[in-house]
N, C-alpha and C positions, 0 to 999 in steps of 0.2 A: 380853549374857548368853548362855551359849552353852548347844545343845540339850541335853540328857541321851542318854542312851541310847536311851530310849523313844521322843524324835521323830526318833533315825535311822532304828531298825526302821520308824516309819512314812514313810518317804522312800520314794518307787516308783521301783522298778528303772528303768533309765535305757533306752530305747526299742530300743538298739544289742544289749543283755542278755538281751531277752526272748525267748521260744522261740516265733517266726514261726507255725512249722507248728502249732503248740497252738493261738494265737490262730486260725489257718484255722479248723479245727477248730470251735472253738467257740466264731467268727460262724458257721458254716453249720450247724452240728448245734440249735446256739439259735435262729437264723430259722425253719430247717425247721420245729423244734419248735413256732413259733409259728404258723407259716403253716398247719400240719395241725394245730394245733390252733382259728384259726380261723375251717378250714373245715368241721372239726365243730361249733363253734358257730351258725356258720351254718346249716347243714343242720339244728341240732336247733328254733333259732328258727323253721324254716320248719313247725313240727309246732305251733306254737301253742302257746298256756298251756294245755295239760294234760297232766294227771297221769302222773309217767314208772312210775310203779306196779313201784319198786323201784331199787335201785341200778344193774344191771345195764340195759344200754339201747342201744338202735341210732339211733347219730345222723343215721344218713337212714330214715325213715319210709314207711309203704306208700305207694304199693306195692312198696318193696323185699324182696326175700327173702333173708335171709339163705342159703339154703341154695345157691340160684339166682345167685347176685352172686356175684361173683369178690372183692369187697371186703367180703365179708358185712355189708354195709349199715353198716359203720364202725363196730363195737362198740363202746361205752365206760363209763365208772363214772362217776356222777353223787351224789351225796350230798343233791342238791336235789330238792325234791318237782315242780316242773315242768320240763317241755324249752324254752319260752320265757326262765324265768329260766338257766336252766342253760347256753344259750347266748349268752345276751347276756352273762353273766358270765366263760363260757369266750373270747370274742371282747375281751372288755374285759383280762381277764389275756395274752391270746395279744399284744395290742398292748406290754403292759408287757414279755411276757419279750423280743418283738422290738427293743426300743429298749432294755432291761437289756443284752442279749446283742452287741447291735452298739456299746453306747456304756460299759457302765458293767462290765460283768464284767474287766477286766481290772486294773481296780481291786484293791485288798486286799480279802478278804474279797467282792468280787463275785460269784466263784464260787459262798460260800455263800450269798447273799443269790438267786441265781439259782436253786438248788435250792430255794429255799421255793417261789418263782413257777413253775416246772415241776410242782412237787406239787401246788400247788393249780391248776393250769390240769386235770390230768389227777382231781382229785376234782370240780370242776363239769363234766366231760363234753369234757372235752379229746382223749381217746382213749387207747387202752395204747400204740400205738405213737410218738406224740407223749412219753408219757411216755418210752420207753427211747431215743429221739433224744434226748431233751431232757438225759437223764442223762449221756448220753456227751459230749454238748455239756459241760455243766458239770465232769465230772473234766478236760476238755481247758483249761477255763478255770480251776480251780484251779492248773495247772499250768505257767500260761503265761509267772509268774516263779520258777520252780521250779529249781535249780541241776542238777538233773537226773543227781545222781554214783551212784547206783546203776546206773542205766540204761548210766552211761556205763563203769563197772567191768565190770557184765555181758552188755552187748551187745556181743558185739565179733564179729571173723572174718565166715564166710558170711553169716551167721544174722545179725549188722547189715547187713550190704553186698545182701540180699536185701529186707528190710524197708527199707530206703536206697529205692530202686529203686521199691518200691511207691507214693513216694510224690509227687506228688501223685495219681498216676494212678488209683488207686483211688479214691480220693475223687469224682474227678472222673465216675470210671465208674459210683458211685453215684449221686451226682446225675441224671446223666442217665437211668439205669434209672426211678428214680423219678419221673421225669418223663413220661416214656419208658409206664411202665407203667400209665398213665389213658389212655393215646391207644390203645395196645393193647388194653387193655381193654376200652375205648369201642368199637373196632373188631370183636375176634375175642375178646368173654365169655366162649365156653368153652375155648377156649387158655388165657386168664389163672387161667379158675378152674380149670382141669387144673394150674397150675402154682403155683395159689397154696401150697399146703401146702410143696412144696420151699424156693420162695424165705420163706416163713416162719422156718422152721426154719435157713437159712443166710444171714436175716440180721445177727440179733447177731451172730454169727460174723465178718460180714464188716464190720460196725460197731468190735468189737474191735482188727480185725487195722488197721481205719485210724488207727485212734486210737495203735496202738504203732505202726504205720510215721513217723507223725507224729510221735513221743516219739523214734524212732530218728534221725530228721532232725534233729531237733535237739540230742540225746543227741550227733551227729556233729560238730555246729556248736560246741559247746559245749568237746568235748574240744581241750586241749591239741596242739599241733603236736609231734610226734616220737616 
């Protein structure tokens, strides 16, 4: 008996088809997202079972100050009435998006199944910034069997052969910043926290610009010869 239509569309693109640099993408933007997310659970478990007396909450606890930390004590949104539960439940979902993101996102519909797991890690106390890694992660994994002919009509000239170039290396130089910027931290607090508001503000930014230099690498791969 032979398949219909419907069990073609569910056949997974074939391993040679798929867009590399997207899959990079979002293994590391999905890890990361787990990994900070948990180690604000950790941090909020280390506050005990009590009461987070609002949604609004700092995942590491006194004596941290926010004003004083260069990390302002790890802000984050909690929907749960304790910091105990809140982070054993952020640590329990941060295991999920990790093994979602490395094993099963590339799947059909992964992608959207991995946005549920990023939402709910960043509503039990996962962090904001977990959350907007975790997003970019996942547009990168929607797209990682994606035929890519927009991209590939309209990126062309400089402007792709510029974002070409950016990529792995940007990627790369984020990582390492964020690695990079707890040892600094750790070391020279008021450098970091002089600096935090800049790199705030230019990090989506530079979040973005990896996500299309990846789209453009492969938008490159993708195009016809000639």
């Amino acid at each position: 008996m032979q398949a219909g239509p419907s069990a073609d569309r569910r056949r997974e693109v074939p391993i040679g088809r798929r867009n590399n640099a997207l899959r990079v993408v979002a293994l590391a933007f999905g890890v990361g997202a787990a990994l900070l997310g948990f180690e604000h659970g950790y941090f909020e478990t280390l506050q005990g079972d009590v009461p987070t007396n609002g949604v609004l909450i700092s995942a590491i606890g006194p004596p941290c100050q926010q004003a004083t930390a260069w990390h302002a004590c790890e802000p984050a949104f909690t929907l749960l009435p304790s910091f105990l539960v809140s982070g054993l439940l952020a640590m329990a979902i941060a295991v999920v998006v990790m093994v979602w993101a490395a094993a099963v996102a590339p799947r059909r519909h992964g992608g959207a199944a991995l946005l549920v797991f990023v939402i709910a890690l960043f509503l039990v106390g996962g962090g904001f910034v977990t959350l907007l890694i975790g997003v970019v992660g996942v547009v990168a994994a929607t797209q990682i069997d994606a035929p890519l002919t927009w991209w590939q009509a309209h990126l062309r000239g400089g402007l792709a052969g510029a974002l070409v170039r950016l990529w792995p290396w940007l990627l790369i130089a984020y990582v390492a910043w964020a690695v990079a910027s707890w040892l600094i931290g750790a070391a020279f607090g008021e450098l970091m926290l002089r600096l935090t508001p800049a790199v705030s503000a230019v990090t989506p930014l530079v979040l973005i610009l990896i996500l299309v230099s990846a789209i453009a690498h492969d938008a490159q791969r993708r195009r016809p010869a000639g």
